[in-house]
C-alpha positions as CSV (number, residue, x, y, z in Angstrom):
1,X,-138.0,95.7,115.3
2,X,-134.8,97.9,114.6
3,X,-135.1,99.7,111.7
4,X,-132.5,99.0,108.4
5,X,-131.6,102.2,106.9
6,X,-131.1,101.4,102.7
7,X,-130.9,104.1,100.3
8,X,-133.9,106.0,99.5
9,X,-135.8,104.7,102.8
10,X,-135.3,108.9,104.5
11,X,-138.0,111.3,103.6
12,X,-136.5,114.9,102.9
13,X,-137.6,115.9,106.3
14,X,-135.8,113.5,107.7
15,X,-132.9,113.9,105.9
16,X,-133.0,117.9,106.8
17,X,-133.9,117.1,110.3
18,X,-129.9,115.1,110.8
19,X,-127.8,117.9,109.2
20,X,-127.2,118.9,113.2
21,X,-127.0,115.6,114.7
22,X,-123.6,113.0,114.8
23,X,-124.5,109.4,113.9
24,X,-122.4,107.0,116.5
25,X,-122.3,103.9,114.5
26,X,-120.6,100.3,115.7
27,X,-118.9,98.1,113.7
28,X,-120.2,94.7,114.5
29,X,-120.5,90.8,113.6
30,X,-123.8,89.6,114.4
31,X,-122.6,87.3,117.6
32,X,-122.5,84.1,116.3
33,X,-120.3,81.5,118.2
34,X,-116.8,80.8,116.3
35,X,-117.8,84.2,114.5
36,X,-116.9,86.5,117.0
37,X,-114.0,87.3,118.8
38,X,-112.3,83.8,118.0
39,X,-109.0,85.2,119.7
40,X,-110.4,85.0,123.1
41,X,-110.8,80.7,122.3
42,X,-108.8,80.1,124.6
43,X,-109.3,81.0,127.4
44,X,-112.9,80.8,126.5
45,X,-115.3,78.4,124.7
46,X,-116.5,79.9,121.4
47,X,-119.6,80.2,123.0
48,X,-118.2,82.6,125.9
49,X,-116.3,84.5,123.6
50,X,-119.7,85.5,122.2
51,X,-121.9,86.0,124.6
52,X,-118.7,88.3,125.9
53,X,-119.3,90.2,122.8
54,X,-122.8,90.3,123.3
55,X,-121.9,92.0,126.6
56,X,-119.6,94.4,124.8
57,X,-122.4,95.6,122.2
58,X,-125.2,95.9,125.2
59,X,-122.6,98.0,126.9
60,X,-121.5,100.3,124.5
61,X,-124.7,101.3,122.7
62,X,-125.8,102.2,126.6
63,X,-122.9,104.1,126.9
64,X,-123.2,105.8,123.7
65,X,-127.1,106.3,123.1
66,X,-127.1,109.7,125.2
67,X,-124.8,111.7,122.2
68,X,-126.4,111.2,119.2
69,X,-127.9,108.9,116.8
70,X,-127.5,104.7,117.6
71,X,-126.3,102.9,114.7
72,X,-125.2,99.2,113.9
73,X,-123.1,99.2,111.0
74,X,-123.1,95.0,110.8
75,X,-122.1,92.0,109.0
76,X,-123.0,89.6,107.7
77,X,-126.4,90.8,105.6
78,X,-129.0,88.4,106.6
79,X,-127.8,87.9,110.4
80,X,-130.2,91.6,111.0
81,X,-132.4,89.2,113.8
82,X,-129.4,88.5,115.6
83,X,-129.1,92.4,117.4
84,X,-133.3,92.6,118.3
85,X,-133.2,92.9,122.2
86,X,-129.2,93.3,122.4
87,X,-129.3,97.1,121.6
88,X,-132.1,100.2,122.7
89,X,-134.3,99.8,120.6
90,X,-134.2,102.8,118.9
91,X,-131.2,102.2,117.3
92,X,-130.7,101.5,113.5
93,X,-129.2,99.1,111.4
94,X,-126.7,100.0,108.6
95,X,-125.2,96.6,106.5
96,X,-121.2,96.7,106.0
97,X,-120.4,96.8,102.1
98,X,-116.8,96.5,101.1
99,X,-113.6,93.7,101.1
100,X,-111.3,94.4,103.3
101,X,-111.6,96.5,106.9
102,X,-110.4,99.8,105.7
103,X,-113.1,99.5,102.7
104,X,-115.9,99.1,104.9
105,X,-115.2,101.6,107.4
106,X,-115.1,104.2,104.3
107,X,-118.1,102.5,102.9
108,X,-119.9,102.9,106.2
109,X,-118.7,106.3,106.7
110,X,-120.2,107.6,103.3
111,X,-123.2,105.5,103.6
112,X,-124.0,107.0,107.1
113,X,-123.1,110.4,106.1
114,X,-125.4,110.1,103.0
115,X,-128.3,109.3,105.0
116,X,-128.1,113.4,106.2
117,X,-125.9,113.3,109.3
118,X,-123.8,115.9,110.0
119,X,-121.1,113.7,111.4
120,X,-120.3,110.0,112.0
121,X,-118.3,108.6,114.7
122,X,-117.2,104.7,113.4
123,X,-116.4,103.1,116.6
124,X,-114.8,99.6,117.8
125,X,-117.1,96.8,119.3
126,X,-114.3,95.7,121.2
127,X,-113.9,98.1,123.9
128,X,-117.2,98.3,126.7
129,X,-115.1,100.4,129.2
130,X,-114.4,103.5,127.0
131,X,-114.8,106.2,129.3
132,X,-118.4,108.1,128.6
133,X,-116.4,111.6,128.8
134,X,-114.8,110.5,125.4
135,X,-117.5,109.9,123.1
136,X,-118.8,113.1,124.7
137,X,-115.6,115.1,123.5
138,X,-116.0,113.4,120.4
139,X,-119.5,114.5,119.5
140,X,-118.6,118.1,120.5
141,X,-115.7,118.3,118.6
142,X,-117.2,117.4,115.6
143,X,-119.8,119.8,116.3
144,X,-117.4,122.8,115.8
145,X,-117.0,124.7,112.8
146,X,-114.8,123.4,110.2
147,X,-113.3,120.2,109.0
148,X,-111.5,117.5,111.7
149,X,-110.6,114.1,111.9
150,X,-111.8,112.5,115.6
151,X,-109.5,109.7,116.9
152,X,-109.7,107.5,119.9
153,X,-106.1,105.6,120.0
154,X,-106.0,102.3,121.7
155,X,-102.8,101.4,124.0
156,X,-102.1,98.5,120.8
157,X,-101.6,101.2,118.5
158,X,-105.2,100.8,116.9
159,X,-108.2,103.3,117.7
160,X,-111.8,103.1,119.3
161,X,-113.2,105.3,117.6
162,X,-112.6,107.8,114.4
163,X,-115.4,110.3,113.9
164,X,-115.5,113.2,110.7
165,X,-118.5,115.2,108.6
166,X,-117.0,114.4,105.5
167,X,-115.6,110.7,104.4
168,X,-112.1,111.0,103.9
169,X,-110.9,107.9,102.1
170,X,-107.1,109.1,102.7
171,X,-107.0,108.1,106.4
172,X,-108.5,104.3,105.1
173,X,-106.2,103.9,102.3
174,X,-103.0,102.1,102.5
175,X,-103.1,101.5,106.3
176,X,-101.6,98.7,107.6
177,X,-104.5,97.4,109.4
178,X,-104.0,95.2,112.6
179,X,-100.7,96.2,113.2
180,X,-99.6,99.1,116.0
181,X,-99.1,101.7,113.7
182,X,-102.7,101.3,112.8
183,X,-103.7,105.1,115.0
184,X,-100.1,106.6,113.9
185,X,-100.8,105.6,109.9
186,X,-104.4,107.6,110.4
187,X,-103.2,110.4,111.6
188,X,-100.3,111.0,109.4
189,X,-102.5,110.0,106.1
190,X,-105.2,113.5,108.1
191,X,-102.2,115.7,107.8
192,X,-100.8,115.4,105.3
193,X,-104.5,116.1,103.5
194,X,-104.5,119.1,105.9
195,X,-107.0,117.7,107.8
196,X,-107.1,118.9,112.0
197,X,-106.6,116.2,114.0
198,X,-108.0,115.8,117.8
199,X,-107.0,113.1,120.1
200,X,-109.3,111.2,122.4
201,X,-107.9,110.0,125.9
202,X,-106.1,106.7,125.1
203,X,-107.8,103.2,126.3
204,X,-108.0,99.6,125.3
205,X,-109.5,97.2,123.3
206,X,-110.1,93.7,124.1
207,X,-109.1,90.9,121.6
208,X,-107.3,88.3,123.5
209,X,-106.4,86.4,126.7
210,X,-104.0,89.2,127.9
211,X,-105.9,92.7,127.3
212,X,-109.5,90.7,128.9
213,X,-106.8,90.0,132.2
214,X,-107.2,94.3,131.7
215,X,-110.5,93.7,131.3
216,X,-111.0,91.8,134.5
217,X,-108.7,93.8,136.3
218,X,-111.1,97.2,135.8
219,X,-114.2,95.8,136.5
220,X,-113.8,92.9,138.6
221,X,-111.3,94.5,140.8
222,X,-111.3,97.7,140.4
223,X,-108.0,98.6,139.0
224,X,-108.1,101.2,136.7
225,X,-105.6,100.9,133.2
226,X,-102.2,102.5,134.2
227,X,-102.6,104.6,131.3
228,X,-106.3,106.3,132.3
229,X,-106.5,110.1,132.7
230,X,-110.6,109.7,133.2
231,X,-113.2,106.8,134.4
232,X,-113.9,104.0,132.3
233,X,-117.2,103.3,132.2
234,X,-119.3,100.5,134.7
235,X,-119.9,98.3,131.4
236,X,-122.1,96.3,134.0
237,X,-123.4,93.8,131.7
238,X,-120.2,92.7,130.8
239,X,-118.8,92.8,134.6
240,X,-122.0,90.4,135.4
241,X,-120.7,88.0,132.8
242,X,-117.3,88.2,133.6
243,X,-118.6,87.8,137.2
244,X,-120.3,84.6,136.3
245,X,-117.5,83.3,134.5
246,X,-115.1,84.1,137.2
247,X,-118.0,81.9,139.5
248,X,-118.4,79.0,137.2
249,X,-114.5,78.6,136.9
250,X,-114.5,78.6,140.4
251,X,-117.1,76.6,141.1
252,X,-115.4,73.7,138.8
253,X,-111.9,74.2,140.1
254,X,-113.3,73.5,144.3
255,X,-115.2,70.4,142.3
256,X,-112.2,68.9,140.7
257,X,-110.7,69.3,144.1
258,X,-113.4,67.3,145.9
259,X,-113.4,64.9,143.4
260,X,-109.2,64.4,143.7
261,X,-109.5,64.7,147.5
262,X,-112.3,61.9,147.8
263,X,-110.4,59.7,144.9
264,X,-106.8,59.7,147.6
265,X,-109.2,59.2,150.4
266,X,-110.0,55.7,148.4
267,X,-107.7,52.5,149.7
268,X,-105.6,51.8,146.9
269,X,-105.5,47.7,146.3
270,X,-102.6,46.7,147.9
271,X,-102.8,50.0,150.7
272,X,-104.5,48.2,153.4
């Protein structure tokens, strides 16, 4: 059973034990059909847009369990069964607190950082292909002396991923969130606080018909974003399902063919 991290539930040794190690938390929905990734409906059925995003979390907790701690920072509180066999087991559970997106990334950022970490890296569910190599550079970035903001910029002017040691409510406050000035609005809100800011290659997230044609194009044909500088990474569970989707659409398309084809091949009344 994954653990739930709640306050009071580290020992001091524990807590001691974290001061050297980065938390890499996701920010998830338990995957719950009409739930999850509702832009994607259409193309896909609610329940293919969430088993996608099952996918997407199976993928990027492999990709990311090497660098530090695993952490689910998840919604909605009661939903905890939902991620048992979807993510290594030794990852954690934190719950999301807060209204609004900006208030629970801040509230998971101090909640994660108060549990003894020495850094936290908060970072999109949206994205299985982010190249390993990043969330590498991110954890040894933060790992340096002195104080940073960590961002991962998507090509829709959002970010993968934003990692720090301390929680900086500036870069959550009064950001325009869901727009493409998202990454921009973060950085400027880090500078002008005097706060060092390092830039993680640029990639993509994956939210709607359009950016999972980019999807498809990476891993089901091998076509790299025109914007990579490094590998993405062989998200193969979602590949398989997008694989499988890719089959079943074409498996019904060939049948409604034979079924139009043997329907003309009927005499009409009146034909003979």
């Amino acid at each position: 059973m994954l653990r739930i991290l709640t306050p009071g539930s580290s020992d001091s040794a524990e807590f001691e034990s974290r001061a050297s190690v980065c938390a890499l938390a996701v920010m998830a929905k338990a995957p719950r059909p009409g739930r999850v990734k509702t832009r994607l409906s259409p193309p896909l059925t609610a329940e293919q847009a969430a088993g996608l995003n099952v996918r997407f979390l199976r993928d990027t907790t492999q990709n990311i369990a090497a660098f530090g701690a695993g952490i689910i920072a998840y919604t909605p509180v009661g939903d905890e069964a939902l991620f048992e066999g979807l993510v290594p087991g030794d990852f954690m559970l934190v719950a999301q607190r807060g209204d609004g997106f900006g208030e629970r990334l801040l509230a998971a950022a101090q909640d994660i950082l108060a549990f003894g970490y020495g850094s936290v890296c908060l970072i999109d569910s949206d994205s299985p292909t982010v190249p390993r190599a990043a969330y590498e550079l991110a954890v040894a970035e933060l790992a340096r002396e002195g104080d940073r903001i960590v961002l991962g910029p998507t090509a829709d002017g959002g970010y993968y991923l934003i990692g720090m040691k301390r929680a900086h409510a500036a870069v959550f406050e009064r950001i325009r969130w869901s727009t493409d000035t998202v990454c921009a609005e973060t950085r400027e809100r880090a500078l002008a606080g005097g706060i060092e800011v390092v830039d993680l290659p640029l990639w993509y997230d994956v939210d709607d018909a359009a950016t999972l044609d980019i999807l498809k194009a990476e891993l089901l044909g091998g076509m790299a974003p025109g914007f990579a500088t490094v590998p993405g990474y062989d998200a193969g569970h979602t590949r398989d399902f997008l694989l499988a989707l890719d089959m079943g659409l074409k498996a019904a398309v060939a049948s409604d063919a034979k079924a139009a084809v043997a329907r003309d091949a009927v005499p009409r009344e009146g034909a003979r």
